[in-house]
Structure formats: C-alpha cells, structure tokens
C-alpha positions as CSV (number, residue, x, y, z in Angstrom):
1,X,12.7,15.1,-11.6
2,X,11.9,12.6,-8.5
3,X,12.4,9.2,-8.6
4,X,11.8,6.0,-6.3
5,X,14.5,3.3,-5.6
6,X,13.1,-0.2,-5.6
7,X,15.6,-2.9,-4.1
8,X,14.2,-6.3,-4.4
9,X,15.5,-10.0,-3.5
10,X,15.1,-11.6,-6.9
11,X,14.4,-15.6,-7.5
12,X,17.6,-16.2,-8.9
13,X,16.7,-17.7,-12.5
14,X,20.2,-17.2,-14.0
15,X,18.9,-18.7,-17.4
16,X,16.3,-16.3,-17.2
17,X,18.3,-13.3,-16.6
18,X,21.1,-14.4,-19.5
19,X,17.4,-14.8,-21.7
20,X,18.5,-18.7,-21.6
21,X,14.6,-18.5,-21.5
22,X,12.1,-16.1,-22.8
23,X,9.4,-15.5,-20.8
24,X,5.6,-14.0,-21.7
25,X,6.5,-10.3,-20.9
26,X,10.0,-10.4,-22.8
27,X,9.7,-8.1,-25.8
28,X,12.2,-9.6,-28.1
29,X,12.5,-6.9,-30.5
30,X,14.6,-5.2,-27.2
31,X,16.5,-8.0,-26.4
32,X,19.0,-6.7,-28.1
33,X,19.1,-3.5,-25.9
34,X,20.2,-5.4,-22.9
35,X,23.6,-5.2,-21.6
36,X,25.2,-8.1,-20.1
37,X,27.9,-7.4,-17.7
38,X,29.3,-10.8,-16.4
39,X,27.8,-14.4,-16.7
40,X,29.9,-17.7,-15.1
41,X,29.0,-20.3,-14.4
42,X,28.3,-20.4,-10.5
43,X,30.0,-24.0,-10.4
44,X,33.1,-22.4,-11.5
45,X,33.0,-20.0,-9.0
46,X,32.6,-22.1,-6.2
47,X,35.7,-24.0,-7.3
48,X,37.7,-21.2,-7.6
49,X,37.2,-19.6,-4.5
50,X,36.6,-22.6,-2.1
51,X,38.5,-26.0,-3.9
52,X,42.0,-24.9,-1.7
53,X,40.6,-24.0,1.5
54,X,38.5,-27.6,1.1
55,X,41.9,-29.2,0.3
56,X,43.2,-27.7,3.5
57,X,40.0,-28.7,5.7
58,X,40.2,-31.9,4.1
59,X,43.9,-32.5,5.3
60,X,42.9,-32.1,8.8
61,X,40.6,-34.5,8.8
62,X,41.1,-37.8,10.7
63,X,37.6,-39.3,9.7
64,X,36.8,-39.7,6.4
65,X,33.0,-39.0,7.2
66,X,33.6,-35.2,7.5
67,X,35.5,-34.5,4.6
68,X,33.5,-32.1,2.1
69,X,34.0,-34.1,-1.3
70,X,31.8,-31.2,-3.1
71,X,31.4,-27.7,-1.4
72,X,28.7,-26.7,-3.9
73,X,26.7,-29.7,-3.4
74,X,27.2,-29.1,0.3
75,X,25.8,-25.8,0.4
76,X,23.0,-27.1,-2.3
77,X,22.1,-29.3,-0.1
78,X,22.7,-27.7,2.7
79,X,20.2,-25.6,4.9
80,X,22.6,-22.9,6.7
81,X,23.7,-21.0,3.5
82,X,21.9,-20.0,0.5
83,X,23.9,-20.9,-2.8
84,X,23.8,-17.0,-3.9
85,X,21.6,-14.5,-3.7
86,X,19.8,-12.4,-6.2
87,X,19.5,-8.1,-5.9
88,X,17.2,-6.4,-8.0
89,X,17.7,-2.6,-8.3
90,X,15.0,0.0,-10.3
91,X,14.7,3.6,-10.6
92,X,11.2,4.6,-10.6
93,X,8.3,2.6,-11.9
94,X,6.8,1.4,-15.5
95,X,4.5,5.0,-15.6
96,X,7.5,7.1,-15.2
97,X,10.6,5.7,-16.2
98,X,9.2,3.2,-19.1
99,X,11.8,1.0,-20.9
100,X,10.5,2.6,-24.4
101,X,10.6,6.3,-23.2
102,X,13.5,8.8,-23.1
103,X,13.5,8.5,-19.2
104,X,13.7,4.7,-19.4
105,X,17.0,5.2,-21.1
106,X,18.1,7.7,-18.3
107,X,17.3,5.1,-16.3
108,X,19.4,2.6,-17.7
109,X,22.6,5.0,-17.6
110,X,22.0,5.5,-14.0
111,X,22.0,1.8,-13.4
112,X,24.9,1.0,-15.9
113,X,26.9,3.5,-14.0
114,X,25.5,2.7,-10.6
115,X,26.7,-1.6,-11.8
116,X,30.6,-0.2,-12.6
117,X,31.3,0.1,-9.4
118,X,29.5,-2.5,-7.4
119,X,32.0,-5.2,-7.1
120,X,34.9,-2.8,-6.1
121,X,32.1,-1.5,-3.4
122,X,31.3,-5.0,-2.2
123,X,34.6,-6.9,-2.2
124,X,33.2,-10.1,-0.1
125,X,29.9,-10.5,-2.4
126,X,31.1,-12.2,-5.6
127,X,29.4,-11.6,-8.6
128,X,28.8,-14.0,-11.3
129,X,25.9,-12.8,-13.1
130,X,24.6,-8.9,-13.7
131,X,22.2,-7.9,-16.2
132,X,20.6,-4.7,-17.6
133,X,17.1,-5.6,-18.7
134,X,15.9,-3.2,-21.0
135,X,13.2,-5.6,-23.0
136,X,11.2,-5.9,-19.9
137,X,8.2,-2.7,-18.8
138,X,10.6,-1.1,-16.6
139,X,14.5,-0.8,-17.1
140,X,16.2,-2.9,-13.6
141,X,19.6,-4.5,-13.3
142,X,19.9,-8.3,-11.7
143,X,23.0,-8.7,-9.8
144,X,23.3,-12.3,-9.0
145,X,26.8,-13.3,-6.3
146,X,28.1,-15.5,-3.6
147,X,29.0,-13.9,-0.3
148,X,31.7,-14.9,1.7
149,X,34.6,-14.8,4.3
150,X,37.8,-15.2,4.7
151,X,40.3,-16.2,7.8
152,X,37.8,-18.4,9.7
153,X,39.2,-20.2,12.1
154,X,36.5,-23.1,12.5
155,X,35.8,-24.9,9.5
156,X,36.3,-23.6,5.6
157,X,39.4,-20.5,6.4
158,X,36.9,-19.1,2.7
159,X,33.2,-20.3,3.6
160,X,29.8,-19.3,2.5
161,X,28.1,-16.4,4.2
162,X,25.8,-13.5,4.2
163,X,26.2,-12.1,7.7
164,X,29.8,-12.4,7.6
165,X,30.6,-11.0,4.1
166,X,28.4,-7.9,5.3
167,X,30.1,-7.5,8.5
168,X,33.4,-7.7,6.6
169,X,31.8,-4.8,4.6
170,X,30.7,-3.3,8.1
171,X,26.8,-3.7,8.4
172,X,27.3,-5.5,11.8
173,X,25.3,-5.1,15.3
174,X,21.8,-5.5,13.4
175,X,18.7,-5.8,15.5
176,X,15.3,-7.6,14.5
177,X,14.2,-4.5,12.6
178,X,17.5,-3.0,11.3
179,X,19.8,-6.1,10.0
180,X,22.6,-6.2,8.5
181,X,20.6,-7.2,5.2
182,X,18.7,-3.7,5.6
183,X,21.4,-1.6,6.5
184,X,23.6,-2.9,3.2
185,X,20.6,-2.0,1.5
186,X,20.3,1.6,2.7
187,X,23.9,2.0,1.7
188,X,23.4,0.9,-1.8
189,X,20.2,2.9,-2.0
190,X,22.4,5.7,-0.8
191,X,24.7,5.0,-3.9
192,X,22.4,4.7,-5.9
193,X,20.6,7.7,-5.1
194,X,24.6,9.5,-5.9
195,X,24.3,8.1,-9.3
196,X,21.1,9.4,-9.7
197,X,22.0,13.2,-8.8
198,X,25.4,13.3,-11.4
199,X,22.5,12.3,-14.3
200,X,20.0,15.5,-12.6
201,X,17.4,12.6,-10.7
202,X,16.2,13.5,-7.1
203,X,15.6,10.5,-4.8
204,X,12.1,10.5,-3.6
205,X,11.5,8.7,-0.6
206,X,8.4,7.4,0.0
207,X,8.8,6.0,3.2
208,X,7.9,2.8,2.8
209,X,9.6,-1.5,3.0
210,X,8.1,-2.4,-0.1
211,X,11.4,-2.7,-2.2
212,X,12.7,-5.2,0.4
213,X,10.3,-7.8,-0.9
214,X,11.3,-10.7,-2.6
215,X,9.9,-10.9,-6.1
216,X,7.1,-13.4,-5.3
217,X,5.9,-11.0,-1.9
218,X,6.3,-8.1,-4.7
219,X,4.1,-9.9,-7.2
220,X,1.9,-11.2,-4.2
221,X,1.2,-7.4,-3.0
222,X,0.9,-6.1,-6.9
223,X,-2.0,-8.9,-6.8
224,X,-3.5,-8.0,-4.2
225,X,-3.5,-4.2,-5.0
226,X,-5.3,-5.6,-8.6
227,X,-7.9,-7.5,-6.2
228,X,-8.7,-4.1,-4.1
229,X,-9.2,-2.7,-7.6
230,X,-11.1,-5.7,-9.3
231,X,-12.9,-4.9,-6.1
232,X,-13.9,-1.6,-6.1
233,X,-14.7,-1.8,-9.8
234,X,-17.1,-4.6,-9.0
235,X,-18.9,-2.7,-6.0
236,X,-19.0,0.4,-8.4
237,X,-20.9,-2.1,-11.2
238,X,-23.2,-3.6,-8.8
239,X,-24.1,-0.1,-7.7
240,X,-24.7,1.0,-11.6
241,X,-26.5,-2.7,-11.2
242,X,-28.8,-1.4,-8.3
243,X,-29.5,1.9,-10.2
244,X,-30.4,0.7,-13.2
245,X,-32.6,-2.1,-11.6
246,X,-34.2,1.0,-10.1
247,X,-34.5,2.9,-13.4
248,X,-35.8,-0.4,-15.2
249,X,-38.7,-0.6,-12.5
250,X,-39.6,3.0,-12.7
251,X,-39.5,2.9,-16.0
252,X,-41.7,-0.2,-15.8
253,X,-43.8,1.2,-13.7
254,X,-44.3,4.1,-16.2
255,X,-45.1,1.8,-19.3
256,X,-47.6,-0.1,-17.2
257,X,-48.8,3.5,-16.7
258,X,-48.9,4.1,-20.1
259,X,-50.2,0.1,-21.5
260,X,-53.1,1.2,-18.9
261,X,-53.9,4.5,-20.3
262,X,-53.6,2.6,-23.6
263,X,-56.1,0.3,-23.1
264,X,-58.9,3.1,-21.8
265,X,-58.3,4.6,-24.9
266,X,-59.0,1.2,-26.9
267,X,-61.9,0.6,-24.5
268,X,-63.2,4.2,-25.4
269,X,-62.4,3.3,-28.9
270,X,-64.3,-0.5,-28.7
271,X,-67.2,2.0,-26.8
272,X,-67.6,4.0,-29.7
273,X,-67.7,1.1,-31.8
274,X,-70.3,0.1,-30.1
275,X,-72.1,2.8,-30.3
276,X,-71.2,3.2,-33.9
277,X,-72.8,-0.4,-34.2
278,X,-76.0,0.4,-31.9
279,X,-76.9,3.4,-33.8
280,X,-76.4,1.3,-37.2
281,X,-78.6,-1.1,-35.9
282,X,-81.5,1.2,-34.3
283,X,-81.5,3.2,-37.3
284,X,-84.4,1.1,-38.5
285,X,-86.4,2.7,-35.6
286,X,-86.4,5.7,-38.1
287,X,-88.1,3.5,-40.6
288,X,-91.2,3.5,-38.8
289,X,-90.9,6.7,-36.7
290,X,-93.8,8.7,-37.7
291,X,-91.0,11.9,-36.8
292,X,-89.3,10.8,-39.5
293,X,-91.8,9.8,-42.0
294,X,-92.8,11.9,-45.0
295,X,-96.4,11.6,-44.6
296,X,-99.4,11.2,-47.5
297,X,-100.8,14.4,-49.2
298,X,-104.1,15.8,-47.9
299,X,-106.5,15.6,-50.9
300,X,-106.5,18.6,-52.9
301,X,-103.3,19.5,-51.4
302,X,-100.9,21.3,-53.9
303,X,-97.6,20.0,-54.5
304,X,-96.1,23.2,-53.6
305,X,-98.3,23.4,-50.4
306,X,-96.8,19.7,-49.6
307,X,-93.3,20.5,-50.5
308,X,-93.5,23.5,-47.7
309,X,-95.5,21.9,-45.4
310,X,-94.4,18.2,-44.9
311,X,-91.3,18.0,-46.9
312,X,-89.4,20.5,-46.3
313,X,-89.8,20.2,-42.7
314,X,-88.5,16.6,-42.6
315,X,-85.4,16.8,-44.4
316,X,-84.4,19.4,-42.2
317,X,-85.0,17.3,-39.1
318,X,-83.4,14.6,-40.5
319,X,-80.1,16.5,-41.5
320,X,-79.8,18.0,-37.6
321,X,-79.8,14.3,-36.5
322,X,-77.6,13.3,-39.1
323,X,-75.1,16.5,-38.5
324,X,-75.2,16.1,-34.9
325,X,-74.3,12.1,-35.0
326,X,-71.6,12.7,-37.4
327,X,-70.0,15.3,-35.7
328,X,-70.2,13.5,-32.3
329,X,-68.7,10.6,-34.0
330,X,-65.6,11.9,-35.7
331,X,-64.9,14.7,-33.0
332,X,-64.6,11.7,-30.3
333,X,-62.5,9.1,-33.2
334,X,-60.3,11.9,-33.8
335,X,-59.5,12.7,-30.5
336,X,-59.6,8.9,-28.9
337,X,-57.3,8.4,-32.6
338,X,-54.6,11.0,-31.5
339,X,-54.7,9.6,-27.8
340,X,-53.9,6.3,-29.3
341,X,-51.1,7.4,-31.4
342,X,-49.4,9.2,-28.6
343,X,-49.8,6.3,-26.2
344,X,-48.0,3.7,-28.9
345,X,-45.5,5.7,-29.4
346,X,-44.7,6.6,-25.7
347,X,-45.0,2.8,-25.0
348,X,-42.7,1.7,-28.0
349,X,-39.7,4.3,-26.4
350,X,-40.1,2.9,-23.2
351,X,-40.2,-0.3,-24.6
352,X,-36.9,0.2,-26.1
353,X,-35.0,2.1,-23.5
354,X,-36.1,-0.9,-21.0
355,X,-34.4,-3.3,-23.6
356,X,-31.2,-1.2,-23.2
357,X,-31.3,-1.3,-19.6
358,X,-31.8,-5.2,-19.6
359,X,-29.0,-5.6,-21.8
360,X,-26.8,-3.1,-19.3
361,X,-28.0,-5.3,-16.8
362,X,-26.9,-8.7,-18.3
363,X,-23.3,-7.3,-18.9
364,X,-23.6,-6.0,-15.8
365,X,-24.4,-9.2,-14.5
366,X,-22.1,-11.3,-16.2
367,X,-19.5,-9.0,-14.2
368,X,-20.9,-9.5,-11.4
369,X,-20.7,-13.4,-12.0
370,X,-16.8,-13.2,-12.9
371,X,-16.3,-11.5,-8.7
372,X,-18.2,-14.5,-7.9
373,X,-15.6,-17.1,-10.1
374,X,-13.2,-14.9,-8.2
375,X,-13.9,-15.3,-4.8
376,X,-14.4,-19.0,-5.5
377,X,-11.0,-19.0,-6.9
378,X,-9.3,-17.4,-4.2
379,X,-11.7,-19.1,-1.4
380,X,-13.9,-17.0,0.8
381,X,-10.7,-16.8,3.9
382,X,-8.9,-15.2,1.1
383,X,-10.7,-12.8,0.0
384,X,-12.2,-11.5,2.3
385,X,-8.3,-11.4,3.9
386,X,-7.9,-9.5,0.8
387,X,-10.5,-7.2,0.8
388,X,-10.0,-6.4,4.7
389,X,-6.8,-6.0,4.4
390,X,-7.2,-3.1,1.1
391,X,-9.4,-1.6,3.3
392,X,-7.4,-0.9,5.8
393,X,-4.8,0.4,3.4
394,X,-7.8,2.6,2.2
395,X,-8.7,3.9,5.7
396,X,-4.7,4.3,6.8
397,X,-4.8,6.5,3.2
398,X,-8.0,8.4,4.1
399,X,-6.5,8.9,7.6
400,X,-3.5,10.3,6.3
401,X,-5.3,12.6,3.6
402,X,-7.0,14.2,6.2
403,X,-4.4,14.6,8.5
404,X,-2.4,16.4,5.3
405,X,-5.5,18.6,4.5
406,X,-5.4,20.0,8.1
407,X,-2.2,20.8,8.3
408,X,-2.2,22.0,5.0
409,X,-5.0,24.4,6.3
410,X,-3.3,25.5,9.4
C-alpha cells in the first residue's frame, strides 16, 4: 500500500480544533471518535514559560517605557513573531484513506503514534493543542505550539521564535528555496513516513510543494482545480450544445423535407378533388350526349331487335366509362391516402425528437448561463487567470505523459 504525506500550515482556530465550534463539514455522529491529546490555554503558556525571564528583563530596565507589562499582548500585537503556529499532518487523501473506511482507521493509528512522540522530538516547539480529527472526510492531526529559545543574550534570555527554536533543533543555514521551515518539514515527513512502514504503509512521493500550503492556498488551489473542471465540463456541454444545434437543424431541415412532400401530396389530394368535383359537375354533358342516349324505336322495330340493337349497346358503353373512372379514382386516393399517412407520421417523429432536442438544448443552456454567472463572479482577470493557468497544468501533464509513453516504449 502507497500513501502521500500532506503537511500543511493550518489557520490556527483552536476553538475549532477542540470542536468549541462545529463547522458545516463536521459529522457529529463522529465526534466522538476524535482523540484529544492536550488543550491549554495558550495564555497560560505564555506565562509559564516567559513571566520570569520578563521579571528579569524588566529589572534591568532604567526607563519605564521599555518594560514588557504583557509578553503575550506584545507578541499579539507585535509584527516580528507569530503568537503560534498551526501544523497539519495527513496520510493519504479522502479517496484512499476515508475517515469511515478500514484504512481511515489505519490512518489514524499511524498519526496517533506518529503524535506520541512529537514533543520529545521537538523540545523548543511547545505544544498546547493537538487533535485527531476523525469526524472530518479525511483522518489529519492539528498540532497547534509556541516556538522558542533559550539563553539569549539581547532581550527575553526565553523569547518567541521560529528560526531559532529550529536551529536549536538543527534546521539552520536555510537558503531562499530550502529554509529552515522546509527542512523541519522533510524531517517530520521523514518520521512520519517511519510510522507509516511499522503499520505496512509505503511513502509515495509525488514530488510535488503542495503540502506546504497554508490551508487557505490549499483551499485556494482545490478551487481552482474545481474551476478547470467546471471548465472542461462546460466546454464539453457547449460542444453537446453545438451538436445538437446541428442535429436539430438537420433534422429540421428533414421535416421541412417531409411538411413539403406533405403538402404535394395534399395538393395531389385537393387535385383529385377537383377532378372528382369537375367530373360530378360535367356529368350532365351525358344527359344530352347522343353517345350516351338510349335512342327511340324504329317503327315496327321488335323489342328484342331494340334490346340488341340500341340497348344493349349503351349500357355497355356506359359501364366502361363508369369502370374506368372509378378505378382511376380510387387507385390514385389510395395511393395519394397511403402517401399521406406515411408523411404524418414521419412528420409527428420528427416533430417529437426535435422537441427533445430543444429541451436538451435549454438545460443545456441554462448550463451554459451558470459559466457565464461564473465568470461574472470571479471577474473576467480571474478567470481567465484560472483557466490559463489549468491549462498549463494540462499541457505540463500532457508533456509529461508523453515523455512517460516514450520511455516506456524504448
């Protein structure tokens, strides 16, 4: 099993840590599960480690006006020294080591045991607070304590200070990019990573400064990391936008293909109508039409002589117009008929797979209007500082892919 190391620089909410103060992604029902290793007040601290050596500063003093009434207040108020600092130490990540899962409680051993021994490790950083947090997504121990010195001879003999305390410790000679600061936290990476082996955990090493972010950079880069994906996810809907927009008009097109073909079909239909009504109309002409009229008998002309001769004859005629008309007729409805029904129903499945796609579109677009709300809320500069900026990560990533995939051929 491989596992990352996260070191952070935390904000320093004490009440937080101690859960004076629940915040929105505390799960209470785990609360419980935390493990609380010291919590004192950081008041007391300072006057029990500094009140004598402020007695004897304050003794030496001939002017009143550099006396230190309040050490604390002094180094409150003061802009040379922080009041404490905050460490925040995590094995892994919320996908492989959640708080709820069995490694999530592998993690919390390996911090518990990793906590036992930091105080006698760092004997001029003075802890006040440490916590466990197991009600939180991943399992991470706050370690909250005032660094100092001892034996200075200018000013406090026990004073207030991170380089100091660390160079006591021996992190000295840092440089611009290796400081004292960093090289502490190799070595407690390097502990922790000890910790890790005993419980069967394999430090991977990504390479990477993330961990020494402060929680609000941390926060500020897991935003921006949400952006590049809000980002892609946007330019992958307003491609699905542009394709469908593309479908809808061909499809379109087709039902205007079809509404066309439709309405030759009901001007073939209004034709025959026509027809239907100019044949019902000029039928009379057959009225008259001696063709078509059964003429008088001849004088002393049988009957049966007249039934052969004229009759006959006439009714025969008459049923090959008839016949032919009819079949004309009812050949051409049928077929214009079919044609009709075929045409509505292609145009009614067009019509409705159109709807769908206008429906895709308006969701489609309503995303498309919450990138806009988003851009506006981080302002243009921003975003686009964002979006260049994920980019680049996205090309460096690319860049290194490839560079893996040839030397993974070779």
């Amino acid at each position: 099993m491989k596992r990352t190391i996260s070191v952070m620089l935390g904000k320093g909410s004490v009440n937080h840590n101690s859960r004076g103060f629940t915040a929105s992604n505390i799960d209470r029902e785990r609360t419980q599960l935390n493990v609380s290793y010291c919590n004192t007040p950081i008041k007391g601290v300072y006057h029990a480690f500094f009140d004598e050596a402020v007695e004897r500063y304050n003794e030496k003093q001939t002017r009143a006006d550099r006396k230190i009434d309040d050490y604390y207040e002094k180094i409150r108020t003061g802009k040379q020294e922080k009041l404490f600092y905050e460490v925040i130490f995590q094995v892994g990540n919320m996908e492989n080591m959640s708080s709820k899962s069995e490694d999530g409680q592998l993690a919390a051993k390996v911090l518990d045991d990793f906590m036992r021994n930091f105080q006698e490790r760092n004997p001029y950083l003075k802890v006040f607070s440490a916590h466990l947090h197991m009600d939180e997504a991943t399992p991470h121990l706050h370690v909250d304590f005032v660094p100092f010195t001892t034996g200075s001879k200018r000013g406090l003999e026990t004073r207030v200070s991170l380089k100091q305390a660390l160079a006591n410790q021996g992190f000295t000679g840092g440089t611009r990019g290796d400081t004292e600061w960093n090289q502490w936290v190799r070595s407690e990476k390097e502990q922790l990573s000890q910790v890790m082996e005993r419980h069967g955990i394999e430090w991977e090493q990504l390479g990477t400064h993330d961990e020494h972010l402060s929680v609000m950079d941390y926060k500020k880069v897991q935003r921006i990391k949400e952006v590049a994906a809000l980002e892609e996810t946007i330019s992958e809907k307003q491609g699905e936008i542009k394709q469908l927009d593309e479908k809808s008009f061909v499809k379109q097109a087709e039902l205007d293909k079809y509404i066309i073909q439709l309405d030759k079909v009901q001007n073939q239909l209004d034709a025959i109508k026509i027809k239907e009504k100019f044949i019902t109309e000029n039928a009379k002409r057959y009225d008259n039409d001696p063709e078509f009229q059964l003429p008088e008998p001849k004088p002393l002309m049988s009957a049966k002589s007249y039934h052969e001769k004229d009759a006959v004859p006439l009714v025969q005629t008459l049923k090959k117009v008839i016949r032919s008309i009819l079949l004309q007729f009812f050949e051409k409805t049928r077929e214009l008929t079919t044609a009709l029904n075929r045409a509505n129903t292609q145009v009614w499945n067009l019509s409705s797979e159109i709807e769908r796609y206008r429906e895709d579109n308006e969701w489609l677009r309503g995303v498309e209007k919450d990138y806009g709300r988003l851009r506006r809320g981080l302002g243009d500069n921003k975003a686009d500082e964002i979006i260049g900026s994920v980019k680049a990560q996205e090309a460096a990533k690319k860049k290194l892919a490839k560079k893996r995939n040839r030397d993974y051929v070779r």
